[in-house]
N, CA, C and O of each residue as an XYZ file, in Angstrom:
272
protein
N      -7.616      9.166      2.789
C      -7.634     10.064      3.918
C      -6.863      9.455      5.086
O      -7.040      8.251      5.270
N      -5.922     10.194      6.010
C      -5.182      9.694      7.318
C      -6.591      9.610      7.991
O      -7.597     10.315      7.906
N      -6.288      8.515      8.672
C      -7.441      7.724      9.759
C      -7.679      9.234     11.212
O      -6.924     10.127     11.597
N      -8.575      8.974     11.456
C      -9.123      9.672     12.404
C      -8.130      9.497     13.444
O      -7.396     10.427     13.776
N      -8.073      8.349     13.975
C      -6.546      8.318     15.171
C      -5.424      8.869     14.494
O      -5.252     10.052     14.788
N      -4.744      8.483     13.822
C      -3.396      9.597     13.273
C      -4.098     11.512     13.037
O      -3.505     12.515     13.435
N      -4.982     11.500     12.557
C      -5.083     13.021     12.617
C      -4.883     13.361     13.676
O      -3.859     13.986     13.953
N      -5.809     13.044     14.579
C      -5.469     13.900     15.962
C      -4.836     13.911     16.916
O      -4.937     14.669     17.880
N      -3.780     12.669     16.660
C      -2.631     12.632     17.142
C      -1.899     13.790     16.658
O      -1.786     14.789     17.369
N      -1.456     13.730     15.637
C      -0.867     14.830     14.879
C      -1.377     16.641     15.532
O      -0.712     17.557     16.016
N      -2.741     16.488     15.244
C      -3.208     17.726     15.935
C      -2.805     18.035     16.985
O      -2.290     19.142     17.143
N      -2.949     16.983     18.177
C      -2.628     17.089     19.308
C      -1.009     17.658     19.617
O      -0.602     18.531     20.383
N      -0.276     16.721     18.630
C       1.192     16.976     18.725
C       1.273     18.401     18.175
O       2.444     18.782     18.178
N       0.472     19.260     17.732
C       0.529     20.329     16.616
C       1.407     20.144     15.542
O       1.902     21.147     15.028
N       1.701     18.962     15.090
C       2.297     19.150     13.907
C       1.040     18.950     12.633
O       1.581     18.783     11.540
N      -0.473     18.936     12.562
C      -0.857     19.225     11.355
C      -1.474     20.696     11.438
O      -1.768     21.479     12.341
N      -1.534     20.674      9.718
C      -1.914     22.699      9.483
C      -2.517     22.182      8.688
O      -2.116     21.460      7.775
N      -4.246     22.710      9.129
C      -4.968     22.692      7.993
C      -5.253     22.819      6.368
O      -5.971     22.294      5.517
N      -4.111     23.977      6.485
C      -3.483     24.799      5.379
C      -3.022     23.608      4.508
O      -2.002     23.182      5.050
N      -3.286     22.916      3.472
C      -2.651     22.204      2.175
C      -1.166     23.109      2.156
O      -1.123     24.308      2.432
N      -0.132     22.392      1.826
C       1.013     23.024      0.896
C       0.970     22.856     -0.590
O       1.313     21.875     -1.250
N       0.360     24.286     -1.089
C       0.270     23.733     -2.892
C       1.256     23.594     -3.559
O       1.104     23.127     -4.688
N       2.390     23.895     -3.168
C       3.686     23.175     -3.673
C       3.727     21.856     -3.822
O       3.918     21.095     -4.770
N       3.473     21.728     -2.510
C       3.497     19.655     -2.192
C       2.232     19.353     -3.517
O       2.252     18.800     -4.617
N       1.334     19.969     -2.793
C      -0.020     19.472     -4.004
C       0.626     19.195     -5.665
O       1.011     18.175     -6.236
N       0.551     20.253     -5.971
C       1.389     20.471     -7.588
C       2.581     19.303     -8.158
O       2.474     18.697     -9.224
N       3.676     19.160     -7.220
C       4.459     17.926     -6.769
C       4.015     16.746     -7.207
O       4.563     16.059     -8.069
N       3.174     16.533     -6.713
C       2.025     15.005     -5.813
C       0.976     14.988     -7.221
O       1.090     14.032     -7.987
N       0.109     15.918     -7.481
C      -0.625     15.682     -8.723
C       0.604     15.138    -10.178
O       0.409     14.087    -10.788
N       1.659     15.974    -10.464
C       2.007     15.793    -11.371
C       3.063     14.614    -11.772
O       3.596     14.535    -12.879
N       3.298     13.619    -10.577
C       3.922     12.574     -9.643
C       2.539     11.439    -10.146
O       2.635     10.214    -10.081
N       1.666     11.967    -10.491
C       0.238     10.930    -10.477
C       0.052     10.371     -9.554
O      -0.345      9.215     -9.700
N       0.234     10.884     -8.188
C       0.003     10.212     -6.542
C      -1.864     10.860     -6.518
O      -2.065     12.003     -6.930
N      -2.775     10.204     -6.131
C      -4.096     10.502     -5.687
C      -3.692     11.291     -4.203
O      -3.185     10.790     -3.199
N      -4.022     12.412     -4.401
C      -4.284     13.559     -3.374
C      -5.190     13.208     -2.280
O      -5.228     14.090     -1.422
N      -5.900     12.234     -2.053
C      -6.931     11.515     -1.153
C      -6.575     10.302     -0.350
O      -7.228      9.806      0.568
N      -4.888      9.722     -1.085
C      -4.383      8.806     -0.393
C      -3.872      9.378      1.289
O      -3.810     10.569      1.595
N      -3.605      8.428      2.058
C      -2.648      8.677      3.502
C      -1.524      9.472      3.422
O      -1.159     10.506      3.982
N      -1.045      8.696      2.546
C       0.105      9.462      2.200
C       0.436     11.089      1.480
O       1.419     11.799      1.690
N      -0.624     11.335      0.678
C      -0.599     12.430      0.401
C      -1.434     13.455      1.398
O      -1.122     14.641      1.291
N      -2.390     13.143      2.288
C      -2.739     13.373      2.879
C      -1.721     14.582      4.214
O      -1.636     15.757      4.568
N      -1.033     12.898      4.554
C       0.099     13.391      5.371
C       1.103     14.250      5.180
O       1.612     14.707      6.203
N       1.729     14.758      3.655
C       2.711     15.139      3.058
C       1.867     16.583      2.979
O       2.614     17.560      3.027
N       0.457     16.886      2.869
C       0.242     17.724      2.284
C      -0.399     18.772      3.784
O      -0.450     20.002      3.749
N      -0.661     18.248      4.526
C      -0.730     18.620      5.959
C       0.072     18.460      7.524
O      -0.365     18.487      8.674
N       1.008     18.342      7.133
C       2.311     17.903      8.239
C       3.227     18.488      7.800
O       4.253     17.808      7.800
N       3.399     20.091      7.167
C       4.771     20.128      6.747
C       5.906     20.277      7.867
O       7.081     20.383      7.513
N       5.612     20.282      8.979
C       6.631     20.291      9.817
C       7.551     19.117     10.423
O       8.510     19.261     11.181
N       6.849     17.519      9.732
C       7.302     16.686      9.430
C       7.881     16.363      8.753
O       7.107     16.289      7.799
N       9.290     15.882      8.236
C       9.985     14.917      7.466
C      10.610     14.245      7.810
O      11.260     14.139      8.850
N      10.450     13.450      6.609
C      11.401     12.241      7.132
C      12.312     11.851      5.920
O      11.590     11.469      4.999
N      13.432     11.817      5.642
C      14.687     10.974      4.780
C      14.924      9.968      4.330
O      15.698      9.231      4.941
N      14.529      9.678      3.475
C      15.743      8.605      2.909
C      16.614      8.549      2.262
O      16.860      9.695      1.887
N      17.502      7.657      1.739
C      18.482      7.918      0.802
C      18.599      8.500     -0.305
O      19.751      8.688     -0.694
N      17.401      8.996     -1.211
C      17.425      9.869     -1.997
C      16.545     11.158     -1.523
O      15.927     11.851     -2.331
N      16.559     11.360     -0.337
C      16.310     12.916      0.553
C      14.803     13.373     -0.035
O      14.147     12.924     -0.974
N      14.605     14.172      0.668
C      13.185     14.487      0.588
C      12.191     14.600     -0.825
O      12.259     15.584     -1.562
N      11.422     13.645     -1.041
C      10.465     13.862     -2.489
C      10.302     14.837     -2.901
O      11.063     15.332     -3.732
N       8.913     15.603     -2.296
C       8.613     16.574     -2.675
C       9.518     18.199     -2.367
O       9.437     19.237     -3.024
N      10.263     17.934     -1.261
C      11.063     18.971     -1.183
C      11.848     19.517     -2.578
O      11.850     20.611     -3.142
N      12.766     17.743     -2.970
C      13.443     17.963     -4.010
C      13.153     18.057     -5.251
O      14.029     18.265     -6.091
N      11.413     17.868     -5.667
C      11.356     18.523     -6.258
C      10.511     19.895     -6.877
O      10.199     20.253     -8.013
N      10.319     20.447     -5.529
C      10.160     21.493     -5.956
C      11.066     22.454     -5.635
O      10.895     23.672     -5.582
N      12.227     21.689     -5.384
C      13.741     23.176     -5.613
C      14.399     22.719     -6.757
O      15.224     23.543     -7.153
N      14.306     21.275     -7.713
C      15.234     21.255     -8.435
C      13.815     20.558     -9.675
O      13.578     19.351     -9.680
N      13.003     21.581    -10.647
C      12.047     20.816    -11.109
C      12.413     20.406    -12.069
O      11.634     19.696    -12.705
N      13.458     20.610    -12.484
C      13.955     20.136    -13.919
C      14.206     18.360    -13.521
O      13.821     17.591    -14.402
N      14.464     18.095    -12.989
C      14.469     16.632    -12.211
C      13.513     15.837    -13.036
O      13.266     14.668    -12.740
């Protein structure tokens, strides 16, 4: 779970939505990531957050390209 200080930071900033993205979810389960970690946590309630790296967004990419 994201720590109580990062949630409501986030809240505060309005970038979290209660709302899960079950895309991300579906993603993230079948990835074998635990749905209860920070990280999935964050991915799965912040979609108005991203962030990049050199091989561009995880779960974005794959749920536009699933053959991946």
């Amino acid at each position: 779970m994201l720590s109580e200080k990062i949630k409501n930071y986030l809240i505060e900033s309005r970038l979290y939505d209660d709302a899960a993205d079950e895309a991300y979810q579906k993603v993230m389960s079948n990835l074998g990531i635990d749905l209860e970690t920070p990280f999935a946590q964050f991915n799965l309630y912040t979609n108005a957050v991203t962030f990049t790296g050199n091989r561009a967004e995880l779960c974005k990419l794959l749920i536009n390209e699933p053959k991946l």
